[in-house]
C-alpha positions as CSV (number, residue, x, y, z in Angstrom):
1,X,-73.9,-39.4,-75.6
2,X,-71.6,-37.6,-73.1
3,X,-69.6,-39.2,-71.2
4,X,-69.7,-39.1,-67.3
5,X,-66.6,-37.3,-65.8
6,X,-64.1,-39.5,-64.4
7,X,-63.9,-39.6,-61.2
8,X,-60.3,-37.5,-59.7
9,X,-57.6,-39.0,-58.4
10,X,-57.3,-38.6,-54.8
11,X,-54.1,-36.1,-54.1
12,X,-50.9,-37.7,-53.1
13,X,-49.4,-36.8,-49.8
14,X,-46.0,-35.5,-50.2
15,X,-43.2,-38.1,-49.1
16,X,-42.5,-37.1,-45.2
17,X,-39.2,-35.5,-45.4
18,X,-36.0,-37.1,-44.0
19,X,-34.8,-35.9,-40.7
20,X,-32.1,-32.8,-41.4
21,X,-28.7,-34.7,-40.7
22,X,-27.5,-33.8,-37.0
23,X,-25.6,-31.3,-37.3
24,X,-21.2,-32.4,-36.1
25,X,-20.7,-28.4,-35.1
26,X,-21.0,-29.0,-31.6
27,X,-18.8,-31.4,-31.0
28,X,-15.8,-29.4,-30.6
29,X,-17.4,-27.5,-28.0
30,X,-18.7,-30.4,-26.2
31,X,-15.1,-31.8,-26.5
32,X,-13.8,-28.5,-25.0
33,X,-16.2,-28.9,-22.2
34,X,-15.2,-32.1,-21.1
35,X,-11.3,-31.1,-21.8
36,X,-11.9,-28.0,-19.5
37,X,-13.6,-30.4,-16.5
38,X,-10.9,-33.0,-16.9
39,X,-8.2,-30.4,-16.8
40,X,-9.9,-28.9,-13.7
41,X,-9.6,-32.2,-11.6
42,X,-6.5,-32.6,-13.0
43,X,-5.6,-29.5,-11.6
44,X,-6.7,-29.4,-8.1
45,X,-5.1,-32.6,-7.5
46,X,-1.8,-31.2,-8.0
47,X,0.1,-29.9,-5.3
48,X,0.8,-26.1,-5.2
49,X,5.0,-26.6,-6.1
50,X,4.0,-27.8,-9.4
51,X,4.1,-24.0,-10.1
52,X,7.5,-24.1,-9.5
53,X,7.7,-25.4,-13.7
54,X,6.4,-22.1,-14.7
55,X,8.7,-19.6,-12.9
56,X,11.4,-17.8,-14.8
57,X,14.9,-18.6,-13.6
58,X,14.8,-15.6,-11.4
59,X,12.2,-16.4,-9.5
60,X,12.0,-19.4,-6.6
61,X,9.6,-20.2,-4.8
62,X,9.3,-23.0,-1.5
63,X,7.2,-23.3,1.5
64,X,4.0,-24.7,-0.4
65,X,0.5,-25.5,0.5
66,X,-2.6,-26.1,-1.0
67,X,-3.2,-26.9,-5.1
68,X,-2.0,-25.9,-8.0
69,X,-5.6,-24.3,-8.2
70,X,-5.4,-22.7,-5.3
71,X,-2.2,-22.7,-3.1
72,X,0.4,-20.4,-1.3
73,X,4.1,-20.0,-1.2
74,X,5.1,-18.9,1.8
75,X,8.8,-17.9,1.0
76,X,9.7,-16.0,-2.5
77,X,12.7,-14.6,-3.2
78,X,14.0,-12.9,-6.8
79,X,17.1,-12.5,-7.8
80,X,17.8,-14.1,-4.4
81,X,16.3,-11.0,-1.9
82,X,13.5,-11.8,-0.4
83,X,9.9,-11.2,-1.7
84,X,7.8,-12.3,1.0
85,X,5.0,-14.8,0.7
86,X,2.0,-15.1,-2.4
87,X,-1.3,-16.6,-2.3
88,X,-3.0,-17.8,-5.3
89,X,-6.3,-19.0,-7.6
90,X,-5.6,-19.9,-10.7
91,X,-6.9,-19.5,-13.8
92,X,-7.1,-23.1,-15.4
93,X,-7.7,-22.4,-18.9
94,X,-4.5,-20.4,-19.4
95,X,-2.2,-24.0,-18.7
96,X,-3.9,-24.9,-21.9
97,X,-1.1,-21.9,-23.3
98,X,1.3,-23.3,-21.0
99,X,0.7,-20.3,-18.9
100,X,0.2,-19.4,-15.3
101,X,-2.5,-17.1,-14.9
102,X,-4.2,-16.0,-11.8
103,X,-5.5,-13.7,-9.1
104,X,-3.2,-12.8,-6.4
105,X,-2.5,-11.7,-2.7
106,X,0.8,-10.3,-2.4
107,X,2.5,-9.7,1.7
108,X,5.9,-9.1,3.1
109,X,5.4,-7.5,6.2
110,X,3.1,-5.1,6.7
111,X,2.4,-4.1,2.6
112,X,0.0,-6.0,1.1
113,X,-0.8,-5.9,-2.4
114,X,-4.0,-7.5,-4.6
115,X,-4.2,-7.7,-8.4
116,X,-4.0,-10.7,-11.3
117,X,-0.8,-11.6,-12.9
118,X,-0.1,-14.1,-16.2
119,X,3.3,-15.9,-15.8
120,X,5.7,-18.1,-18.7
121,X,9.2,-17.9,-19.2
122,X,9.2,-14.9,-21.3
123,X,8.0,-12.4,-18.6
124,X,5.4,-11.3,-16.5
125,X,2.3,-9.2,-17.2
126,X,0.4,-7.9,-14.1
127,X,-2.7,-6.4,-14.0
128,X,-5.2,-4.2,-11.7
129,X,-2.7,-4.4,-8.8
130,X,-4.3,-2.6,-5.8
131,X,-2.8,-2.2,-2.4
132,X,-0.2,-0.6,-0.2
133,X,2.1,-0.4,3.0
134,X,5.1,0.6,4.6
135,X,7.8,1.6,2.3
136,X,10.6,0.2,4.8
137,X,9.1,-3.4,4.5
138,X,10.5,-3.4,0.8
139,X,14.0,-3.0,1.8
140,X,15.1,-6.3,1.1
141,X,14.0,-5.7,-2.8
142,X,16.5,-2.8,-2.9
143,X,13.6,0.1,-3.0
144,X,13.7,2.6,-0.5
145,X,16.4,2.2,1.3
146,X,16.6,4.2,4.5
147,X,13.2,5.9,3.5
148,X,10.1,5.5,5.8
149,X,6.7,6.1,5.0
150,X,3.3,4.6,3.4
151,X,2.8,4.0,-0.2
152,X,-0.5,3.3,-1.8
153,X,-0.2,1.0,-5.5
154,X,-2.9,1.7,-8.4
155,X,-0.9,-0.6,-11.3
156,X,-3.3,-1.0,-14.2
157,X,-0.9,-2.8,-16.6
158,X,2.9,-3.8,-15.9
159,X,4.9,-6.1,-18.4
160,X,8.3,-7.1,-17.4
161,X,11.1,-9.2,-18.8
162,X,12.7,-10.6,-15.4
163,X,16.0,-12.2,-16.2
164,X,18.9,-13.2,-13.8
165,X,21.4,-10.6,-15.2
166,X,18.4,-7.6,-15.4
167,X,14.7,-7.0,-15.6
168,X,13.3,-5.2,-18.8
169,X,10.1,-3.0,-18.4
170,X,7.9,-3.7,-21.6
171,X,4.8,-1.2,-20.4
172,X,3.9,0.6,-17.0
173,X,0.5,2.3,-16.4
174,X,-0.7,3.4,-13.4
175,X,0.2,5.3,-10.1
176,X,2.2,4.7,-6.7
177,X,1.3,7.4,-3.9
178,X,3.8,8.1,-1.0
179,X,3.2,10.1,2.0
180,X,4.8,10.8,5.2
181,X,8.2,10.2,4.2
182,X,11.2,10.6,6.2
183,X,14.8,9.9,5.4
184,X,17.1,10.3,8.2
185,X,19.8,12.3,6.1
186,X,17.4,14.8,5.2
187,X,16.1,17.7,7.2
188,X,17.0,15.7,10.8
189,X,14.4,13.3,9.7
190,X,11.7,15.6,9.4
191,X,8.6,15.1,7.9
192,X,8.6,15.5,4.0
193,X,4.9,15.2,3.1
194,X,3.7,13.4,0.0
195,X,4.5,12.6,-3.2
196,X,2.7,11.2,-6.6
197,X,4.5,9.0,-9.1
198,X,2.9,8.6,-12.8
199,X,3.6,5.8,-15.0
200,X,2.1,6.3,-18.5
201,X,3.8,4.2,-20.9
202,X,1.6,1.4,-22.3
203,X,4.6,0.0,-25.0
204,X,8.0,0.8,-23.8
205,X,10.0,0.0,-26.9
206,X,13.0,-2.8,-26.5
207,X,16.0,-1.4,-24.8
208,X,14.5,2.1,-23.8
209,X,14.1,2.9,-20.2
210,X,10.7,3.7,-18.3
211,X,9.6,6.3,-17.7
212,X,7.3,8.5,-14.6
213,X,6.4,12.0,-13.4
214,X,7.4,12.5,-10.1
215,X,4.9,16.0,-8.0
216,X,4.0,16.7,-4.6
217,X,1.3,16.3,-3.3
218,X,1.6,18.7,0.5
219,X,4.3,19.1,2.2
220,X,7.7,21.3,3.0
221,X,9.0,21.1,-0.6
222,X,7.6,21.4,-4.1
223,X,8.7,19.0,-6.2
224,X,8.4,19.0,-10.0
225,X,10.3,15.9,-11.3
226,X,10.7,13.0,-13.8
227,X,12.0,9.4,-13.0
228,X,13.9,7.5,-15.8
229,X,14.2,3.6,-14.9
230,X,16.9,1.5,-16.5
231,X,16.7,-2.6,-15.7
232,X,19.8,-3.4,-17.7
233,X,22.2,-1.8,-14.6
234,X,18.8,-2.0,-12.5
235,X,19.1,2.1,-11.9
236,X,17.3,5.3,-12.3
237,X,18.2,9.2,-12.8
238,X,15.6,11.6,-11.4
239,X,16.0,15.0,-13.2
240,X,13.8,17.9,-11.7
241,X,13.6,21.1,-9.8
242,X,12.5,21.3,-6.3
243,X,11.7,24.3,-3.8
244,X,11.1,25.0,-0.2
245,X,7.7,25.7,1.1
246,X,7.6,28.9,3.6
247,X,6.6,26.0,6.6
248,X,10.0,23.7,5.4
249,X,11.8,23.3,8.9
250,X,15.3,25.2,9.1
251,X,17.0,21.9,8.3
252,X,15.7,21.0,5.4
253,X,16.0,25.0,4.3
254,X,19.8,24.8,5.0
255,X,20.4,21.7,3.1
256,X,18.6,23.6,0.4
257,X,20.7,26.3,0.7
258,X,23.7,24.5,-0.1
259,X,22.4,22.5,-2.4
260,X,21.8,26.0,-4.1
261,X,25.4,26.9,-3.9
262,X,26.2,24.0,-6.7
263,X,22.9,24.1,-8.7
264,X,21.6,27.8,-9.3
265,X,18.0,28.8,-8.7
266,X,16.3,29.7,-11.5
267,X,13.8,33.3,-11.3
268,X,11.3,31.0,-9.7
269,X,13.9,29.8,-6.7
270,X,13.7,26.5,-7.8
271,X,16.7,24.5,-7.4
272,X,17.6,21.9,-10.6
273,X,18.1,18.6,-9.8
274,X,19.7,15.5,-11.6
275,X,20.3,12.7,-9.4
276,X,21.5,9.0,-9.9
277,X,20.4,6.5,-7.6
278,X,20.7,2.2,-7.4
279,X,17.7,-0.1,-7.4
């Protein structure tokens, strides 16, 4: 007799599977968050002189206003010469490296200068420095002495060691323009045109000096040149040839002259030049 099929067992449904374990990954990021949004309250309650902990000895700062975040100085002075007055917006996260980092406005007198600059003890590396001015504003800092004219900044990178005994250039890139210039002493005062200066040195190694091609750019004299800087005795040697221009006024072409009668021209007429010279 055959036998009836049995009758199949309905299917099982599969167990519904436990819920993946939440995953602990972003925790450290929502920890940073938070850490970032506390440090930025903490921050902009601060009063601006708080910067004062981050400046190398070198450096002083006073006339305050405004945050830490964003404040002013209105009174710098390095090495104890005056440096005119700063203006400020930090960049918080850098205090986590105990670093001062932040975009600047730079004026003393009428030169004004723009750019982003990260501060500790060890040095200071500036960055994308923009801007310009009178030369004779900068007096006070030792540069240009007696010289008048306008310079225009293009800085893309400057690292520098400032110390109290000397300042130690680590890397300079970038170019300074100078036009008009006049230096009583020379040519009566005359008009000497304008002038390019080079910087190309993105490591200087320690204890070597920095370096910068010095041209003209129009004017009475032609000027082919190179600058060596030295911060340990905070000097510089200029090393060159330079010649008159048939529109250089008699004054500068007489001072020329006898600067020919201790230096040579070569076949060109150029005159060699090795000068020494104080920042």
């Amino acid at each position: 007799m055959p036998t009836s099929p049995s009758p199949r067992r309905a299917a099982k449904s599969p167990a519904p599977a436990a819920p993946p374990a939440p995953s602990r990954s972003f925790w450290p990021f929502i920890l940073l968050i938070f850490a970032a949004a506390a440090l930025a309250v903490a921050v902009s309650a601060l009063p601006a002189s708080m910067v004062t902990r981050f400046l190398p000895p070198a450096v002083h700062a006073e006339d305050f206003s405004g945050s830490v975040w964003h404040g002013s100085a209105g009174k710098i002075t390095v090495n104890g010469q005056s440096a005119g007055a700063i203006e400020w917006h930090l960049h918080p996260e850098a205090l986590l490296r105990l670093r001062v980092a932040a975009d600047l406005h730079w004026v003393k007198g009428g030169f004004v200068l723009d750019g982003t600059a990260d501060l500790d003890r060890h040095g200071l590396t500036a960055s994308n420095l923009q801007g310009g001015g009178p030369i004779e504003d900068l007096t006070d800092l030792g540069l240009g002495r007696g010289w008048r004219g306008t310079a225009k900044i293009q800085i893309q990178e400057l690292k520098a060691v400032v110390a109290a005994s000397a300042t130690s250039v680590e890397a300079a890139v970038g170019e300074i323009s100078l036009s008009d210039l006049t230096l009583p002493q020379v040519a009566a005062g005359a008009d000497l045109g304008g002038y390019a200066l080079k910087f190309a040195d993105p490591v200087i190694a320690p204890g070597s000096d920095a370096t910068a091609e010095l041209s003209d750019t129009g004017g009475p004299l032609s000027v082919d040149a190179a600058i060596r800087f030295s911060g340990t005795d905070r000097s510089g040697v200029l090393s060159g040839t330079v010649k008159e221009r048939s529109d250089a006024p008699p004054a500068l072409r007489n001072q020329l002259d006898n600067l020919a009668r201790m230096h040579a021209r070569d076949a060109q007429g150029r005159i060699p030049v090795d000068l020494e010279f104080t920042l």
